[in-house]
Structures are given as C-alpha cells and as structure tokens.
MIBAVO-992987 format. One record per residue (C-alpha): x, y, z; residue in three letters. Coordinates in steps of 0.5 Angstrom, whole numbers, plus 2048, in hexadecimal, padded with zeros to 3 digits. Layout:
<nodes>
NODE   east   north    up   residuo
NODE      X       Y     Z       ala
...
</nodes>
This chain:
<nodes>
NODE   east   north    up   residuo
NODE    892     8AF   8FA       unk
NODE    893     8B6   8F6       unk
NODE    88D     8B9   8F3       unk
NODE    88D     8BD   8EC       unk
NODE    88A     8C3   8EA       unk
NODE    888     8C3   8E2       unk
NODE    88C     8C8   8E0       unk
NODE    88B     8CB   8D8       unk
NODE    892     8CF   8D6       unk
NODE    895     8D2   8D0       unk
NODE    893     8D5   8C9       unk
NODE    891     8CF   8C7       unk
NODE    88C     8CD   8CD       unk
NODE    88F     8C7   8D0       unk
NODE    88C     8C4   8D6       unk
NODE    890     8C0   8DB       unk
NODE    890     8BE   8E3       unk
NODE    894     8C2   8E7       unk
NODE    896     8C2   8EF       unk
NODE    895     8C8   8F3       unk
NODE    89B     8C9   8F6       unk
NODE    897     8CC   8FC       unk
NODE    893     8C7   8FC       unk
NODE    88D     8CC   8FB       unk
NODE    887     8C9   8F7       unk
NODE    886     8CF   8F2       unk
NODE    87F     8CF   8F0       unk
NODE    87D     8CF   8E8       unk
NODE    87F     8D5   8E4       unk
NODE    885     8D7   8E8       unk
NODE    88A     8DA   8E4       unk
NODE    890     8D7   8E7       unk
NODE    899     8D8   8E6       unk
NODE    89B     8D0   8E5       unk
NODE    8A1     8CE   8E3       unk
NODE    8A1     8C9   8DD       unk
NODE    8A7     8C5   8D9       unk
NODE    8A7     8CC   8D5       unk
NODE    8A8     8D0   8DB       unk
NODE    8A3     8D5   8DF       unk
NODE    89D     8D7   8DB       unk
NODE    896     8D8   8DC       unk
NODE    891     8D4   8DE       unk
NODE    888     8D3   8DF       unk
NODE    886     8CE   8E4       unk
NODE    881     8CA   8E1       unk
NODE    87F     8C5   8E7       unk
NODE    881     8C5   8EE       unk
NODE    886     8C1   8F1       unk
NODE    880     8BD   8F4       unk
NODE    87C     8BB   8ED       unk
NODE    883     8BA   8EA       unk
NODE    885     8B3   8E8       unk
NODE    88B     8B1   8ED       unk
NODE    88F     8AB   8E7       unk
NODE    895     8AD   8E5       unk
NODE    89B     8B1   8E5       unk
NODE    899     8B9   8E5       unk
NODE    89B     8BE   8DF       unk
NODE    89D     8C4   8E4       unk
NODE    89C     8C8   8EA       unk
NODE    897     8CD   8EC       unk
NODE    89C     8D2   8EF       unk
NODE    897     8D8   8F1       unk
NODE    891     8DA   8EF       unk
NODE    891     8E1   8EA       unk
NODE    893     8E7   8EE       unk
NODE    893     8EE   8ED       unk
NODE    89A     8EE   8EC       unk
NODE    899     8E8   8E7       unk
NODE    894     8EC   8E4       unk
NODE    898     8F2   8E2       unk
NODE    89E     8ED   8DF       unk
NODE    899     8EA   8DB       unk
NODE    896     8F1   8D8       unk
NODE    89E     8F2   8D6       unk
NODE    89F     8EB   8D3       unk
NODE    898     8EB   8CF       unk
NODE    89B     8F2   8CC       unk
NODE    8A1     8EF   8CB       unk
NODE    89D     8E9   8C7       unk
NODE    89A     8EE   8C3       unk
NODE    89F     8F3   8C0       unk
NODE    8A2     8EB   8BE       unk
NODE    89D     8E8   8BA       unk
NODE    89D     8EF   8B7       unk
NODE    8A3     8F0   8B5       unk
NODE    8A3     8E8   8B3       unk
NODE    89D     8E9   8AF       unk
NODE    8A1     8EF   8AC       unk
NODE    8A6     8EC   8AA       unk
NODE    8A2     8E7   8A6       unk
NODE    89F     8EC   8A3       unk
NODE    8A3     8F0   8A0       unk
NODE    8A7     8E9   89D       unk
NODE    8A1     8E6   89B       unk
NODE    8A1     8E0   89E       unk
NODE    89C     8DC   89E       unk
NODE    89D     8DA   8A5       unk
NODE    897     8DB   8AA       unk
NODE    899     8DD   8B1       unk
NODE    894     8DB   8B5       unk
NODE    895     8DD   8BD       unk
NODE    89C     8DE   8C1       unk
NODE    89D     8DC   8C8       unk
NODE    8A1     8DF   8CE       unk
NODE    8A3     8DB   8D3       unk
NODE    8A1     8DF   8DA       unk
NODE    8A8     8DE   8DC       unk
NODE    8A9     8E3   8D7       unk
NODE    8AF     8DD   8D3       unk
NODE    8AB     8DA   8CE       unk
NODE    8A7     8DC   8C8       unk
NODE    8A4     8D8   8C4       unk
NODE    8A2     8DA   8BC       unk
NODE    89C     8D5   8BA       unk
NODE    89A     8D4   8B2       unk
NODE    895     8D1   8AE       unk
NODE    899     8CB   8AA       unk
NODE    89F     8CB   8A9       unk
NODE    8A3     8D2   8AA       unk
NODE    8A8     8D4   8A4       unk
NODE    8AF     8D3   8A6       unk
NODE    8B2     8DA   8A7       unk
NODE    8AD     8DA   8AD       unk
NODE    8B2     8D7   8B1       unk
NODE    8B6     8DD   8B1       unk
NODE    8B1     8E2   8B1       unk
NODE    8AE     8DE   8B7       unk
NODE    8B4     8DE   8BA       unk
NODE    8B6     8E6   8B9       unk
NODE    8AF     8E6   8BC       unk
NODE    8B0     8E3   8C2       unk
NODE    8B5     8E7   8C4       unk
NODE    8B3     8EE   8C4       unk
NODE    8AC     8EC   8C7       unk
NODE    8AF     8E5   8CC       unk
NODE    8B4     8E8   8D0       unk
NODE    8B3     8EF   8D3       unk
NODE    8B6     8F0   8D8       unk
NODE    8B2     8F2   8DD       unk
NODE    8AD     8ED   8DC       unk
NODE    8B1     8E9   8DD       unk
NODE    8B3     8EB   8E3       unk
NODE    8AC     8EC   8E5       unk
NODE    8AA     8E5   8E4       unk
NODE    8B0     8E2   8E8       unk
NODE    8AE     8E6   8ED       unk
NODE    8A7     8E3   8ED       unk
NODE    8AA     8DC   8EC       unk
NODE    8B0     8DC   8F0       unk
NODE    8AF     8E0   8F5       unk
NODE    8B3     8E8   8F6       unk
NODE    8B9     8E5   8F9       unk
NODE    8BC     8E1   8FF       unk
NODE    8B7     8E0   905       unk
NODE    8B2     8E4   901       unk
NODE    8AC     8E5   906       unk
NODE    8B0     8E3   90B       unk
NODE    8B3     8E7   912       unk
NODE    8BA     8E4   90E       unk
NODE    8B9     8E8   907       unk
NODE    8BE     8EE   907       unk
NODE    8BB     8F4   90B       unk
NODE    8B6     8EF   90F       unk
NODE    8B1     8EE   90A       unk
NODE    8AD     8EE   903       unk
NODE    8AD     8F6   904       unk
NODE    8B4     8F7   904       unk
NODE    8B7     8F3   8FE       unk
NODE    8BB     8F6   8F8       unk
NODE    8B4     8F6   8F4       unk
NODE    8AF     8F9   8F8       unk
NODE    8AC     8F2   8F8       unk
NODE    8A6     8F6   8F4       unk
NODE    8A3     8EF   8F3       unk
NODE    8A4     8EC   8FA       unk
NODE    89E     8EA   8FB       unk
NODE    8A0     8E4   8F5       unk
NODE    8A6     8E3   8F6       unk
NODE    8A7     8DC   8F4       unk
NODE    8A3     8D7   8F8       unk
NODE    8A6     8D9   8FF       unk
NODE    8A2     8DD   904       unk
NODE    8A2     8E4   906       unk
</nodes>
C-alpha cells in the first residue's frame, strides 16, 4: 500500500498526495522539490506519509527534500519571477490596459512561467506573455542547473562508472552533487 504526503504546490496553493519516492516520511512544514504533471515545482508537506490518506492515484513524486543547492536555484528563479511580473505589469501600464496581473509563476525546472489575471485578460497578452516567457523562462544556465539537479550531471553520476570515477570529476564540477537527481552520492 502506498502512503501519501499532503503536499501544497504552486502559486495558487494546490494541495495534493504525493508518494516519496525514497520512501521518507517527510514531517509537516517540509519544503520538498516534487515532480507534478506540470513538471518540477516546489512544494510544503502539510501531513506525513503516516496521517495522510492512502485511496487513490497520487498527484506526484516527492523527489528530495529542499537543498542548499535547491535554495540558491529558487533565489534565482524568484528574481526571475519578479523582473517578469514588472515587466508584465509595465506593459499594461504603459497601454492602459485594463487588465490585472495578479501573480506570475516559475516552474522550479526553470521551463515554465505562468502569467495569473484576474478575469479575463485582453487578448494581446498572448503575445506579451509569450515574449515574456522567453526572456525569463529558458536562461540557459538555469536550465542546466535544474537538469543537473533533476536528472543527474551525466552517465554513472555518483558512481565509480561516471567519467574520471565519480561526481567529483565530471564535466560540471558537480557543484550540486549532493542533489543530483534521486541517486545516491
């Protein structure tokens, strides 16, 4: 039987089960990386495996609990988010919109932003978003950071079979090998 965290994700604060792929029990008020249909976000344990309800299919993975490493990308990430919000809000400004930006949302991959309005937002916002989301979605060392920290720094990562025998030794450094992926170092 597989036991669920009560996990709460997003901007928007959805709560959903999600199995711990370690299988830790991660007490309350942990802030965890999870892997979600929307792809790698933060998260906060709100019930431990062991109070949480057991039925049903779960919403995601719990990969890890929150690093330093994992720390330092999210500081980066929520500069990101920023600068996009002001610079969303800028742009409705300075056409008079009337639309209201009301949050903006980087995925922890780094992959995703997400623009949130309140109502129904005018139809060149597409575009803007759009732009948006290029500048401050895909920097290109983010990106790689995050796959680092998702995926692993390379074949054999953490292992006597990785390039030169080990984290240590691989092309990157493996600044963050203490949260590469779910494998052990």
């Amino acid at each position: 039987m597989w036991r669920h965290h009560l996990v709460r994700v997003g901007a928007l604060g959805h709560v959903g089960r999600f199995t711990a792929v370690d299988a830790t029990s991660y007490p309350r008020g942990t802030r965890v990386v999870v892997r979600t249909a929307r792809g790698m976000e933060v998260g906060e344990v709100l019930s431990p495996a062991a109070d949480a309800p057991a039925r049903g299919e779960a919403d995601g993975s719990i990969l890890r609990g929150m690093t330093i490493e994992d720390q330092l990308l999210e500081a980066r990430l929520e500069r990101n988010r920023q600068e996009a919000y002001t610079a969303c809000a800028g742009w409705l400004g300075s056409r008079g919109l009337a639309a209201t930006l009301v949050d903006v949302e980087q995925l922890f991959d780094g992959r995703r932003l997400f623009f949130y309005f309140l109502g129904e937002p005018p139809a060149e916002m597409e575009a803007l978003t759009g732009q948006l989301a290029e500048v401050y979605d895909a920097a290109a060392q983010i990106s790689r950071f995050a796959a680092t920290l998702s995926e692993g720094c390379g074949p054999g990562c953490g292992t006597s079979e990785a390039p030169g025998g080990g984290c240590g030794s691989c092309a990157t450094g493996c600044a963050v090998a203490g949260a590469c992926g779910p494998k052990k170092h």
